[in-house]
C-alpha positions as CSV (number, residue, x, y, z in Angstrom):
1,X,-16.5,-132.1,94.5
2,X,-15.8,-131.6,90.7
3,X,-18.5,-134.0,89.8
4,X,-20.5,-131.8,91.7
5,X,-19.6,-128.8,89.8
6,X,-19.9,-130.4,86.4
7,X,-23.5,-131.3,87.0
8,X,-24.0,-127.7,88.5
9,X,-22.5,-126.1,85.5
10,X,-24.5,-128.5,83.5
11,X,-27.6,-127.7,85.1
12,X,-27.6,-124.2,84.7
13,X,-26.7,-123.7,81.1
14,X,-29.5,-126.2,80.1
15,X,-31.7,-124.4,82.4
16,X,-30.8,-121.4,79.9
17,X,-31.4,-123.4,76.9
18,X,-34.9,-124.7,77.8
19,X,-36.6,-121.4,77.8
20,X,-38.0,-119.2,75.0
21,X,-36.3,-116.5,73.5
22,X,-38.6,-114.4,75.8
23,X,-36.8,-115.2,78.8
24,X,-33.3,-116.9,77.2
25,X,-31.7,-113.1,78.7
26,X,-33.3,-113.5,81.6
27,X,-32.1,-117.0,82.8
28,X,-29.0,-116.0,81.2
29,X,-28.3,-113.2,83.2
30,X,-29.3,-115.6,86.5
31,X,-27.1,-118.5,85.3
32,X,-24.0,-116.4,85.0
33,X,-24.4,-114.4,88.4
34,X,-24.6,-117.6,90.0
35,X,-22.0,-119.3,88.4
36,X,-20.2,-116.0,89.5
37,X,-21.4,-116.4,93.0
38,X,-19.9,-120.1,93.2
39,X,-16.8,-119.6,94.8
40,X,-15.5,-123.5,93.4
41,X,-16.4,-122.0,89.7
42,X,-15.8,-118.4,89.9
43,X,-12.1,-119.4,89.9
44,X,-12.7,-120.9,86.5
45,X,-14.3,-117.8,85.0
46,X,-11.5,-115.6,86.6
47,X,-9.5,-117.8,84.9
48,X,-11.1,-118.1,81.3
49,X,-11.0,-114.2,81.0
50,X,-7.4,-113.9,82.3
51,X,-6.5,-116.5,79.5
52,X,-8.5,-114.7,76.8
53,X,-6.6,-111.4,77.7
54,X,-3.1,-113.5,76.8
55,X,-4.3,-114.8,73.5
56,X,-5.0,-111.4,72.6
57,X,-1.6,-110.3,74.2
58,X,0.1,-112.8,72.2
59,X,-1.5,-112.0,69.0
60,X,-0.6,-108.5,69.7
61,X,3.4,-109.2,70.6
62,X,3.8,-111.4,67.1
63,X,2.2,-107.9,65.3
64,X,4.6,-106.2,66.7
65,X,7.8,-108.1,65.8
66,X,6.2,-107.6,62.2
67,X,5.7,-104.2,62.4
68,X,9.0,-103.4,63.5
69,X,10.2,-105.3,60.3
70,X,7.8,-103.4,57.8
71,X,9.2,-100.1,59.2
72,X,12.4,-101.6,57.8
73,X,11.0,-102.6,54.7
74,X,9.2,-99.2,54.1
75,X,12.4,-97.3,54.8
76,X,13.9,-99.5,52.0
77,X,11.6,-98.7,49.7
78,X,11.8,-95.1,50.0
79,X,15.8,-95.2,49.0
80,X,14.9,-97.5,46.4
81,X,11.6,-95.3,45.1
82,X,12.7,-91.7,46.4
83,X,9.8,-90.2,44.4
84,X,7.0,-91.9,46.5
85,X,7.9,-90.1,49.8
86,X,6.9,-87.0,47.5
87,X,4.2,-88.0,45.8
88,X,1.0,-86.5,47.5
89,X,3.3,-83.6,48.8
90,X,2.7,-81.8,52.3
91,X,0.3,-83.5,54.4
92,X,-3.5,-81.8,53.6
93,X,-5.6,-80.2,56.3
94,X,-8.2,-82.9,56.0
95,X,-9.4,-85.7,53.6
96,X,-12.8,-87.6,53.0
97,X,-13.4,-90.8,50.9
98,X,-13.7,-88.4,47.9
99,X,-10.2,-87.3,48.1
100,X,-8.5,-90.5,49.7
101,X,-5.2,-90.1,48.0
102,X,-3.0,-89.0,51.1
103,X,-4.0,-91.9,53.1
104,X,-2.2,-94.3,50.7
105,X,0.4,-92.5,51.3
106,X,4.6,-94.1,53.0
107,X,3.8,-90.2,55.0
108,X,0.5,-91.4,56.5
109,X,2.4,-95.1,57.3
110,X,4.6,-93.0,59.2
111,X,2.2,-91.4,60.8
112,X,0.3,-94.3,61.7
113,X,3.8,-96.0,63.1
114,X,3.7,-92.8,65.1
115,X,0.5,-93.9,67.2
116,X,-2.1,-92.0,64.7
117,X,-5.2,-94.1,64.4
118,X,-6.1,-93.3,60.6
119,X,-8.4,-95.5,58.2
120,X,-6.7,-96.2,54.7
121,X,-9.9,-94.8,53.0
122,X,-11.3,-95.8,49.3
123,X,-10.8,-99.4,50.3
124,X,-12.7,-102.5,51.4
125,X,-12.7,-103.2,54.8
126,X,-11.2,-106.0,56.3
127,X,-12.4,-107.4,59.8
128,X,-8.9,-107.4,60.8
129,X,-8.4,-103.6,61.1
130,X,-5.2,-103.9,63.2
131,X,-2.4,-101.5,62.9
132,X,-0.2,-104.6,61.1
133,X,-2.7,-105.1,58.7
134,X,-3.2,-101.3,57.4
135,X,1.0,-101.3,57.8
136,X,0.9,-104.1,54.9
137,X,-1.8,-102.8,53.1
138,X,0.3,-99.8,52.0
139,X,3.2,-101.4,51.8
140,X,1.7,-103.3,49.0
141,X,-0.1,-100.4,47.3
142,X,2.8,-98.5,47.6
143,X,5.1,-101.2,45.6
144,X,2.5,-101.1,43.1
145,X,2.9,-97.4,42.4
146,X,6.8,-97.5,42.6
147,X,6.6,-100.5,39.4
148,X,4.1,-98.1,37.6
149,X,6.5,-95.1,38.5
150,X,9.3,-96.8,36.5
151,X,11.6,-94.5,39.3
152,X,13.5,-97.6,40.4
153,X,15.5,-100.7,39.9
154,X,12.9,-103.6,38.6
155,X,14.7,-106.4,40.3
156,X,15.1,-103.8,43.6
157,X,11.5,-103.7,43.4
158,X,11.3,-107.3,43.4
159,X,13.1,-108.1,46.6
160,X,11.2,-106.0,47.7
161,X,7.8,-107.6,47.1
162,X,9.8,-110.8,48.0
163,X,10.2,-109.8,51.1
164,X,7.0,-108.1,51.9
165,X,5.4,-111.5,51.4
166,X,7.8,-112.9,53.9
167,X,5.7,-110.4,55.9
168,X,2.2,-110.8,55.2
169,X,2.1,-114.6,54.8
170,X,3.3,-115.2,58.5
171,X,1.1,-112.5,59.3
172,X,-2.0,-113.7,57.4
173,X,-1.4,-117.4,58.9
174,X,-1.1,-116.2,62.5
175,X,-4.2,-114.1,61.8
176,X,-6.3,-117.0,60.8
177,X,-5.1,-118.9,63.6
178,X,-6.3,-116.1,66.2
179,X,-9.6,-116.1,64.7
180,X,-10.0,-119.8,65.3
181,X,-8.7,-119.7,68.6
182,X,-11.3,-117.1,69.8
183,X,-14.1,-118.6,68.1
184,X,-13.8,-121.5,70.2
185,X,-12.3,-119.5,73.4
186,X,-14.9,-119.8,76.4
187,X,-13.5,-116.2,77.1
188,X,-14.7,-114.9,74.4
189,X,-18.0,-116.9,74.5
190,X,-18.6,-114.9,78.2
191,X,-17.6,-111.3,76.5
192,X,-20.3,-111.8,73.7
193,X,-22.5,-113.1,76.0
194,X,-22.4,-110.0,79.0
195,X,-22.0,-107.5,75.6
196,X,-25.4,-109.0,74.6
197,X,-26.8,-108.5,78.1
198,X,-25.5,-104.7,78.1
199,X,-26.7,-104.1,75.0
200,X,-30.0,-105.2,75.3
201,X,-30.6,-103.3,78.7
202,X,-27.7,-100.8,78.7
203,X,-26.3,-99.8,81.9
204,X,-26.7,-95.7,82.6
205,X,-23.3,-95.4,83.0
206,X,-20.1,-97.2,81.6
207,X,-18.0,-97.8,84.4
208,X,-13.8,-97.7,83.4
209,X,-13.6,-101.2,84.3
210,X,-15.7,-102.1,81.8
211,X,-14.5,-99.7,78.6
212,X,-11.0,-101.1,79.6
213,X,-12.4,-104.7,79.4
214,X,-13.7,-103.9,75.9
215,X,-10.2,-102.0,75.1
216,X,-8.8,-105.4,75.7
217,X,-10.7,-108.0,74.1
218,X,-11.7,-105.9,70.7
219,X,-15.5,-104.8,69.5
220,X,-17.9,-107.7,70.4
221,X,-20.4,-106.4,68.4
222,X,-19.3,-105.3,64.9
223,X,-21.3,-107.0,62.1
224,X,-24.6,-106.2,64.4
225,X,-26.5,-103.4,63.3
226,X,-28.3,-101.2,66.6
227,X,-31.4,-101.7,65.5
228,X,-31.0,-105.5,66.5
229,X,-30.6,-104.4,70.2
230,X,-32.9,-101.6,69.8
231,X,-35.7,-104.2,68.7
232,X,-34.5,-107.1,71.0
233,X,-35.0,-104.3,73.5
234,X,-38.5,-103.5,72.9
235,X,-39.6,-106.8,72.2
236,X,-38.3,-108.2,75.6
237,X,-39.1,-105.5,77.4
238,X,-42.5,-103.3,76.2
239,X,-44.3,-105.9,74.8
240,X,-43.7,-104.8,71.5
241,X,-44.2,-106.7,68.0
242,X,-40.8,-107.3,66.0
243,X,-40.0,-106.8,62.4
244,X,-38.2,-110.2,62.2
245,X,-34.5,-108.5,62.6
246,X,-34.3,-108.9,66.1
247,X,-36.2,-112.2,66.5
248,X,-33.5,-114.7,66.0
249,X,-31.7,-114.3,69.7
250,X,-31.7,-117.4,70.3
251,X,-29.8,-118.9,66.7
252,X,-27.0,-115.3,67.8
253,X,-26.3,-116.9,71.4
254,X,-26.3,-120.8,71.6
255,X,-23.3,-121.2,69.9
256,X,-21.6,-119.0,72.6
257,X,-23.6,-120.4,75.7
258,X,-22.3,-123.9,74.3
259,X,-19.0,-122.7,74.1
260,X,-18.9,-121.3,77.5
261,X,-20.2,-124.3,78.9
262,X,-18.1,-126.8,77.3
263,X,-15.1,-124.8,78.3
264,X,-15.8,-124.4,82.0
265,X,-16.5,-128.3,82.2
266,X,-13.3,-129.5,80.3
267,X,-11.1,-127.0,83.1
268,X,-13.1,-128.5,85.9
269,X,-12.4,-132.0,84.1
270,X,-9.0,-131.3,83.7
271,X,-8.7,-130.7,87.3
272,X,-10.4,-133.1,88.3
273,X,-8.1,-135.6,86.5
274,X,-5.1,-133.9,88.0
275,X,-6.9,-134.3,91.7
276,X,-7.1,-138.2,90.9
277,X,-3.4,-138.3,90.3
278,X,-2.3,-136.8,93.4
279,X,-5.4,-138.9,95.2
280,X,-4.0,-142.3,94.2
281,X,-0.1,-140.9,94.8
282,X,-1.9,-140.4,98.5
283,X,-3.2,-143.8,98.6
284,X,-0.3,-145.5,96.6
285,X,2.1,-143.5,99.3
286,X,-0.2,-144.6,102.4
287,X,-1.4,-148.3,101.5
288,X,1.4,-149.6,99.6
289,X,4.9,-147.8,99.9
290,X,4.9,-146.0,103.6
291,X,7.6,-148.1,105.0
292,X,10.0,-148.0,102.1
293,X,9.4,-144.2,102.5
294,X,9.9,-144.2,105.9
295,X,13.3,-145.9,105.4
296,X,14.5,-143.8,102.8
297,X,13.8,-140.8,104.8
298,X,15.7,-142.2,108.0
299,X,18.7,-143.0,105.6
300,X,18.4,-138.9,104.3
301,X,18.7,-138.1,107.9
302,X,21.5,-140.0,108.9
303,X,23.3,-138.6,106.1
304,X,22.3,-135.4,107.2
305,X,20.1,-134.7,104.2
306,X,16.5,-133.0,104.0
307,X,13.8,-135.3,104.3
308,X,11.5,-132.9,102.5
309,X,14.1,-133.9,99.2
310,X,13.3,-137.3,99.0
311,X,9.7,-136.9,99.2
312,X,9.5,-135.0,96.8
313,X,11.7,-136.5,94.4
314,X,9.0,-139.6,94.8
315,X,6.3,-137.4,94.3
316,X,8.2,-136.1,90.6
317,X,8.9,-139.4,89.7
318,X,5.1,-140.4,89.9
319,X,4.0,-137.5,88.0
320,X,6.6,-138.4,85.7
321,X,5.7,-141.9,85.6
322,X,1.9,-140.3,84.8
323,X,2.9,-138.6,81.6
324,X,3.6,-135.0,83.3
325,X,6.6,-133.2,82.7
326,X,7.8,-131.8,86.7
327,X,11.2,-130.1,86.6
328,X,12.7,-130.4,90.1
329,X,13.5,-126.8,91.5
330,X,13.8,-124.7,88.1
331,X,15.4,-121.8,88.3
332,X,13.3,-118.8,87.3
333,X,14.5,-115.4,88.2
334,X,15.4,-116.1,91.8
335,X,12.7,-118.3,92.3
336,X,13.0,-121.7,93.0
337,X,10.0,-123.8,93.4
338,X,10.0,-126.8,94.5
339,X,8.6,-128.9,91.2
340,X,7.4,-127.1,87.9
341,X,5.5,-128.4,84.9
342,X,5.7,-125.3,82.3
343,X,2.6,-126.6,80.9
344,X,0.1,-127.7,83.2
345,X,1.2,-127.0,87.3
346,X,3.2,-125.9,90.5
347,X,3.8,-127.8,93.3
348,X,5.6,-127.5,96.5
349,X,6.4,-130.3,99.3
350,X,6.5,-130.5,102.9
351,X,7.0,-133.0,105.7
352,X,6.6,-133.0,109.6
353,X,7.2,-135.1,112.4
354,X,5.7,-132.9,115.2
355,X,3.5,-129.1,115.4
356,X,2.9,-128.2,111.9
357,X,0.5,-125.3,111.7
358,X,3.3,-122.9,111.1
359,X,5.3,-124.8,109.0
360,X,1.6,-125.6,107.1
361,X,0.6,-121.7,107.0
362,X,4.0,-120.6,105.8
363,X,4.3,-123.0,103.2
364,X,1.0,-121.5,101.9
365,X,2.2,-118.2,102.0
366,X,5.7,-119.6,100.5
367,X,3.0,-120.6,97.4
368,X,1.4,-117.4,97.0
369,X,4.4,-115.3,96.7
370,X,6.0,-117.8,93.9
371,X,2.7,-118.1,92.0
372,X,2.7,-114.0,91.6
373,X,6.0,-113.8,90.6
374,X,6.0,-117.1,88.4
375,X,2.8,-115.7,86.5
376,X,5.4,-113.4,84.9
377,X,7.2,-116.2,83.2
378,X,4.7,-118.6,82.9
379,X,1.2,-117.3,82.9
380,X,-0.8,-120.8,81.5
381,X,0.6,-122.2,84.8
382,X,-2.6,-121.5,87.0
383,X,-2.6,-124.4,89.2
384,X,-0.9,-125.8,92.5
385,X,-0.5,-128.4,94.5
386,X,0.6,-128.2,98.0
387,X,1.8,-132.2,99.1
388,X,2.7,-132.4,103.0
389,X,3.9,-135.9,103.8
390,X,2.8,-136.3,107.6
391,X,5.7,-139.1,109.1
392,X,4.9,-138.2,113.0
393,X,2.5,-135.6,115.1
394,X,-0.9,-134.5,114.9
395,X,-3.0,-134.8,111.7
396,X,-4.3,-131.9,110.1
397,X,-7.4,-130.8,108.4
398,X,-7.6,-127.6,106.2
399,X,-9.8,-126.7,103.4
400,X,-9.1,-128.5,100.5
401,X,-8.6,-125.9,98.0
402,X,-7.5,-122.1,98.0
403,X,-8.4,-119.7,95.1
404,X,-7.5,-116.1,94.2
405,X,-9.1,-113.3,92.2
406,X,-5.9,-113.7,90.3
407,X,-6.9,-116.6,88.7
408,X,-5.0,-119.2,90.2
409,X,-5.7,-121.9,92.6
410,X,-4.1,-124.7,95.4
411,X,-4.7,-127.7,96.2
412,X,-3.5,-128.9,99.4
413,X,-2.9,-132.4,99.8
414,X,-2.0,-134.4,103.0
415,X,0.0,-138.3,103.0
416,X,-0.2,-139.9,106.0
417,X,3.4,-141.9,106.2
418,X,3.4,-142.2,110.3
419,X,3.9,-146.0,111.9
420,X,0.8,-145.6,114.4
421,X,1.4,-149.9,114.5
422,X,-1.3,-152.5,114.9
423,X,-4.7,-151.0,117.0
424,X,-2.9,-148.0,117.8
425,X,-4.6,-144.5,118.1
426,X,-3.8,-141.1,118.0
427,X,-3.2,-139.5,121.1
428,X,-2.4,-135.9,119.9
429,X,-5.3,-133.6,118.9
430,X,-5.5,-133.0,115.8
431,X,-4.5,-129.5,114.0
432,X,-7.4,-127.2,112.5
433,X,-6.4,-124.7,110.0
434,X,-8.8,-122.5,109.2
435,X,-9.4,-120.8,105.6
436,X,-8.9,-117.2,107.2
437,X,-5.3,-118.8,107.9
438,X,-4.4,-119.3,105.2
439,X,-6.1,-116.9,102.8
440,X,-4.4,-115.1,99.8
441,X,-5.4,-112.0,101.1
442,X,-4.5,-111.8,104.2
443,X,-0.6,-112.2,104.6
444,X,1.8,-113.3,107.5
């Protein structure tokens, strides 16, 4: 199934790349509807977007340790320097890029700390206009004056530059690290790409959903003058002749179709790859090591133990064995699932020896409750697998997969340890669980 979707996802971004820039929107807009439509890929772009809002929400924490710091540091340099804090006197009624004085000012940092979205004016701007940035900016400017000032202790002044590089260099390497990130993020790559489509053929009316989507991930298009989309408009649209500045659409969105592509087919990989562990665990379990199974699970139950322990001890020792890292029932909050690899997946185990359709559906529903409240602590953990060992009764078929519009999916995965001995066959019926069962949405 995931080669399947490989050569889909494949397909339709080359399909995209093979026309003209007078229908590259138009294909583009098809391609990602479908891929939308797709309910084995929309997982993935769920997903994609989800992860792009945490990059941007990590960014955002590490600004504002930082800030919380250069509030410290600008408090320290207005005991050390008392005259800057009265250096542009009260606040004026208004300022332009004439008169930026007051903006340079410790009172407008304050102000800004407050939750006052002012521009430090009479300076070059920086694509990085974050509230950290403009925090440091003045900082700096602000040390400056106190030297010239000659108000204050030299080597006071010093420390203080001292530590206001301890500042801005973590802050300047984590910066240059988010801009890498997101320049290869396939989250990013869809933003720019739907921002191109709006912008082209602008919608008559900007829905919340969509400003708070743009709240989130930052200005797609700054650097891109109006006229660009005005032009690209009437080109693609009235027939109209371009000046030249709108005519290069193609060279402004490969690189983020590429992206996008590339990024949907390594998570499908990468799932893939984890789907072949588990399928040779299954056939490792079933061809090779069902009676030693067997007999260790008699041996738990004579002992009293819980079957279900055993099996899935095997199962962490495999994945352990396969260069995962499964934690056996980590203690998170009050949750305890069954097996928990920080990094990469969740997984819970089950076993039955006669009618399992409830034990089945509320394992499920076991999974979904977890998942919700493990996203908390670990959000990059997006994927589960649920393992039920089969040692007696009916088999069971169920849909192979379970997604939610949370971005997370399951996996459900049968082993078949049962003795049926030589030519027997199976007498029960088997079980059919049914996606409705067993959908996220529904609920016991």
């Amino acid at each position: 199934m995931s080669d399947y979707l490989i050569r889909l996802i494949e397909r339709q971004f080359q399909f995209v790349l093979d026309g003209s820039e007078e229908v590259l929107l138009g294909r583009m807009r098809h391609c990602l509807n479908a891929l939308e439509r797709e309910p084995l890929v929309a997982p993935h772009l769920i997903e994609i977007q989800h992860d792009l809002v945490q990059v941007f929400e990590r960014f955002s924490s590490m600004s504002t340790e930082l800030i919380q710091q250069m509030v410290g540091l600008r408090k320290r340099l207005g005991q050390v320097s008392p005259g800057l804090e009265s250096l542009f006197g009260k606040r004026p009624t208004g300022f332009d890029e004439s008169n930026p004085a007051w903006s340079h000012s410790l009172e407008c940092f304050d102000a800004m700390v407050e939750g006052e979205d002012i521009s430090i004016l009479g300076m070059a701007k920086h694509r990085d206009d974050s509230l950290a940035r403009r925090l440091l900016t003045l900082l700096r400017v602000n040390l400056t004056r106190a030297k010239e000032m000659q108000d204050a202790s030299l080597e006071a002044l010093l420390k203080l530059e001292g530590d206001w590089r301890n500042l801005q260099e973590p802050y300047e390497y984590a910066w240059r690290l988010h801009v890498d990130e997101i320049s290869a993020h396939p989250g990013y790559a869809l933003v720019v790409l739907k921002e191109f489509l709006v912008l082209v053929n602008p919608l008559p009316r900007i829905g919340d959903a969509v400003r708070a989507w743009r709240e989130e991930v930052g200005e797609i298009r700054k650097g891109r003058p109006a006229q660009v989309f005005s032009e690209l408009r009437g080109i693609l649209y009235d027939g109209k002749q371009g000046t030249g500045v709108g005519l290069d659409l193609k060279r402004q969105i490969e690189p983020h179709i590429c992206t996008l592509r590339e990024g949907l087919v390594f998570r499908v990989g990468t799932r893939l790859s984890l789907a072949s562990l588990f399928n040779r665990f299954q056939s490792r379990c079933e061809q090779h090591d069902a009676p030693r199974l067997r007999a260790l699970v008699d041996e738990v139950r004579r002992r009293k133990g819980k079957p279900e322990d055993v099996l899935r001890d095997q199962l962490a020792l495999w994945l352990f064995d396969q260069g995962l890292n499964p934690v056996t029932e980590p203690r998170i909050g009050n949750l305890r699932p069954d097996l928990l690899d920080p990094g990469a997946l969740y997984i819970e185990a089950k076993q039955y020896d006669r009618s399992p359709r409830v034990k089945i559906i509320r394992g499920m529903y076991q999974m979904y409750d977890t998942f919700r409240r493990l996203r908390g602590a670990h959000p990059e953990v997006n994927e589960g697998f649920f393992v039920v060992f089969r040692r007696a009764g009916p088999h069971v078929t169920a849909p192979p997969s379970v997604s939610s519009s949370e971005g997370w999916i399951i996996h459900i995965k049968f082993v078949d340890l049962a003795d049926g001995g030589i030519g027997s066959r199976q007498k029960q019926r088997p079980v059919d669980i049914s996606m409705e069962e067993i959908s996220p949405e529904r609920g016991l």
